[in-house]
Every structure is written in structure tokens, then in C-alpha cells.
N, C-alpha and C positions, 0 to 999 in steps of 0.2 A: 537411479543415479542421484546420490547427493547434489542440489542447489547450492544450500546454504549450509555452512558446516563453524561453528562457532565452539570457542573452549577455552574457560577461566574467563571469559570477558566481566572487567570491571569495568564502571564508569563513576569518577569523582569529581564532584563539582565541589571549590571554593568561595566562598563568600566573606572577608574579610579573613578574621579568626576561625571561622566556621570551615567544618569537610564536611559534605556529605557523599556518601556510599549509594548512588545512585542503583549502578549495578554490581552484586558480589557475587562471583565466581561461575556467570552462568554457561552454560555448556550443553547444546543440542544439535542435533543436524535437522534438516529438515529437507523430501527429497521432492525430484521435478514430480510438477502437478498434484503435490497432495495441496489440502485446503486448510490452512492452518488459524485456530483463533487462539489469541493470546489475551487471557482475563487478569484482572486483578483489580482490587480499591484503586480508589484516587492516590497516586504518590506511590504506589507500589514498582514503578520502572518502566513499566509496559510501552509510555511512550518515549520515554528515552531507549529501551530495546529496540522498538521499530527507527529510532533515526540511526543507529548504528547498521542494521542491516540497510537499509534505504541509502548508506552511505551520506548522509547526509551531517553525522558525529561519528565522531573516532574515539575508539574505547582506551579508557587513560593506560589498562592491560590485559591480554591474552590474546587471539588469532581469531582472527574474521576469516574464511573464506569462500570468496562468491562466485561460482561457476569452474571451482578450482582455481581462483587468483587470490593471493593473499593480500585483501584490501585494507590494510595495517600497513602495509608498507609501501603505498601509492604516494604519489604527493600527490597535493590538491586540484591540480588540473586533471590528471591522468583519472584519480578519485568522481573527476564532475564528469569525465567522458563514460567510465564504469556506470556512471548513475545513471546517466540519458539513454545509454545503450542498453541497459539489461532491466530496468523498472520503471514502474509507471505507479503514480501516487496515487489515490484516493483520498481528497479529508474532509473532517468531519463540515467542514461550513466552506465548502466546496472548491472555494480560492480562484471564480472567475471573474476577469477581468470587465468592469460592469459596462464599458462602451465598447465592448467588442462583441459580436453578434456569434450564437451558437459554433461555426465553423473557423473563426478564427479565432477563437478559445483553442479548440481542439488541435490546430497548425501549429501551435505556441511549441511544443515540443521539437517539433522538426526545421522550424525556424533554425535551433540550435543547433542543429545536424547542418545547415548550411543548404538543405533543400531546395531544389525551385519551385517559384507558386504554384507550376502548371501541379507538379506530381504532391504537392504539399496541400491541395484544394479535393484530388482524386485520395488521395487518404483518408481526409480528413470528414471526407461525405462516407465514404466506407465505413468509417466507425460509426459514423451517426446514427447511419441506418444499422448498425449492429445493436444498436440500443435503442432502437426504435423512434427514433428523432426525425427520420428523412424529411420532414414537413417543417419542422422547427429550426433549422439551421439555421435561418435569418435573423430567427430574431433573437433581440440582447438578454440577457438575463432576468434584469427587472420583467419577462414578458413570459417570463417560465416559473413553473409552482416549482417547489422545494424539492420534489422528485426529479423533475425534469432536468432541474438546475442539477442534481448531485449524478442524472446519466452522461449530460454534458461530460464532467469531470473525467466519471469514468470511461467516455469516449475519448479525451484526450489523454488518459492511463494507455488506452491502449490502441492509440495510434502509430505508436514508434515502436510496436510488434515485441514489447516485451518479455522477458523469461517468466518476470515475475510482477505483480499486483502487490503492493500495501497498500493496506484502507485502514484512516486511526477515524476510528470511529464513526464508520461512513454511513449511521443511521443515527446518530444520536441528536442531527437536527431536523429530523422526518418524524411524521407523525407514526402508527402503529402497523397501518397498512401499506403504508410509500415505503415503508424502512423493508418488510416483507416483500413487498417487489424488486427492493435494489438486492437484497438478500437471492432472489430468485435468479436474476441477472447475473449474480457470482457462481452462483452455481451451474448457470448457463454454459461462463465460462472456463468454470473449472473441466465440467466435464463433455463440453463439446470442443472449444477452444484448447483444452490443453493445458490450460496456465495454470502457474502458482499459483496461488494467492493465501497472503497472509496478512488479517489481520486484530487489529486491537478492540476489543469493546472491552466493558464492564455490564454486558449485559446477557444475563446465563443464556434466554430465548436464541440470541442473536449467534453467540456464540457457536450454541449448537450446532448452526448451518455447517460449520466447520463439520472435519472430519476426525480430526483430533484438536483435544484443547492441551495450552499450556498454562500452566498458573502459578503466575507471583506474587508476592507479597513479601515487603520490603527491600523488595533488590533481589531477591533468590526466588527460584523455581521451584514450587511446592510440590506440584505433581504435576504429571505428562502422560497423559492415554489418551484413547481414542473416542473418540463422540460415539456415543447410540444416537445419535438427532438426524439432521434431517440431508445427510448425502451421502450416497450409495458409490463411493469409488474400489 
């Protein structure tokens, strides 16, 4: 079954006199639990792609649709409730809150759901220990390496039970072996869990984890097949 189902999506940004063609004409589906890497140069789109699925931008034209709702034609509250409900971010330099200790990173999500502590604390240990954290929960950020900090994340990805994972570039501030273990983690949950997940690198290695790659460069999709690399779906 179709997730994500996109067609002619452009994105244009102005800057004075200036247009730029962020994204032109791009157009793919993408279905539940495959494992998607989306490549290209710097300024080729890739992360303006990921904020329009992520709901987080709206394409200036063509039809987004996520789980079968046409999120083009949300308005912006309806647009924040689609987000919180159906994805969970990954990024590249982690984005936790530096006085708040491993568990209440991770609540952050369901805070917004309106949750109570009691069941927003029982969550949010369940993720932890999905990524193998049980022991770290306490403590803040500064008291976790670079790994640990970017499981964090993705335990607060996927605490609020998800369809779907984006990760932009959710190894590019890991060294060569931490980025291979967060890489291993997605793979966990691609194919034990179930989940989506789509994300952005520029790095072919990285890439590969996926199951199929897509590739841009300058606003359009070059090519789309499937990965020979490293997951067996």
C-alpha cells in the first residue's frame, strides 16, 4: 500500500528579484515499510524534498498525499496535527533539548498529544530501551557521546508510534562506526518494527542501507531503482 504518493511537486523560493526552482516536477510513491534513501549534492533539493513530505513545507505546486490525505490542502493546524501523528524526525545534529535529561527529550512529542505524565514517562522508557538506552535515561545530553545523543532522537522519532521515520542526514555528525550502528538501528526497524523510513544522505555507503535509492540533482529526480546494499526486504 502506497504511504506517500507525490506528483509535479514544485517548490519555489523568492529572494528579492531572485526565483529559485527548488523543486521541478518531482513525482513518486513510496510504499508502507519500504526503506527509502534519497541522495544528491549539496543544493540539489533533497532537503527541501524531505520537509514537504515531513509536512513541515508546502509545495508552491502539485499533490502531496500521506496515508491517503491530500496534505496541499490542510490548513496549518490540521497540517501540525498530520505531522505529530503520522512522523517522527531524525536530524542530522540531533536537536535535544540540552537541560533536559534522555526521557524527557523523548516525552517532548507527546506532550503535544496532550498526554499524561504517568503514560508519557511509560512510553517514553519503552523507546529508550528500543534503542538500547535503559541505563541512560537520566542523563542530559552533554553526558552522552554523539551516538548515544543521535538514539536519543531516534527514540523520541518513535515514540508517538509512527507510520513513518525521516532522518536528514542522521550520520553526518557521527564518526564512521557510530553512523554504522545508527544505520543498523534503522534497519532494525525497518524490518522488525515495520516502519517507513525515509531518508536524506549524500553519502553512497550510507545510502545503501536503503532498499531503493532516489536521486537528485537540481530539483529533479535523475534515477530511482532499488539498492543491491545492505537490506533484504
Amino acid at each position: 500500500m502506497e504511504i506517500i504518493k507525490m506528483e509535479s511537486i514544485s517548490k519555489l523560493y523568492k529572494s528579492g528579484q531572485i526565483q529559485v526552482e527548488a523543486l521541478k516536477n518531482v513525482s513518486f510513491t513510496i510504499k508502507e515499510k519500504e526503506f527509502v534513501s534519497i541522495m544528491g549534492p549539496s543544493g540539489s533539493g533533497k532537503s527541501t524534498l524531505l520537509n514537504v513530505i515531513g509536512c513541515l513545507d508546502q509545495a508552491t505546486s502539485g499533490t502531496y498525499e500521506l496515508s491517503g490525505t491530500l496534505v496541499d490542502k490542510l490548513s496549518d493546524s490540521k497540517m501540525s496535527e498530520v505531522r505529530n501523528l503520522f512522523i517522527g524526525f531524525v536530524f542530522q545534529n540531533f536537536h535535544l533539548l540540552p537541560r533536559m535529561n534522555a526521557l524527557k527529550n523523548v516525552e517532548i512529542p507527546l506532550i503535544y498529544r496532550g498526554m499524561n505524565a504517568k503514560m508519557r514517562r511509560e512510553l517514553a522508557e519503552i523507546a529508550l530501551e528500543q534503542v538500547g538506552l535503559k541505563d541512560r535515561m537520566h542523563h542530559l545530553p552533554s553526558q552522552m557521546s554523539g551516538g548515544q545523543q543521535q538514539r536519543v532522537a531516534i527514540a523520541r522519532a518513535l515514540v508517538g508510534n509512527p507510520s513513518i521515520i525521516l532522518a536528514d542526514e542522521p550520520t553526518g555528525a557521527l564518526d564512521t562506526k557510530t553512523g554504522d550502528l545508527i544505520m543498523e538501528l534503522f534497519i532494525d526497524l525497518n524490518q522488525k518494527k515495520s516502519m517507513t523510513i525515509v531518508q536524506v544522505t549524500h553519502e553512497e555507503e550510507i545510502a545503501e542501507y536503503g532498499s531503493r535509492i532516489i536521486r537528485l540533482l537540481d530539483g529533479e529526480i535523475v534515477s530511482d531503482e532499488s539498492s543491491g546494499g545492505k537490506v533484504n526486504v
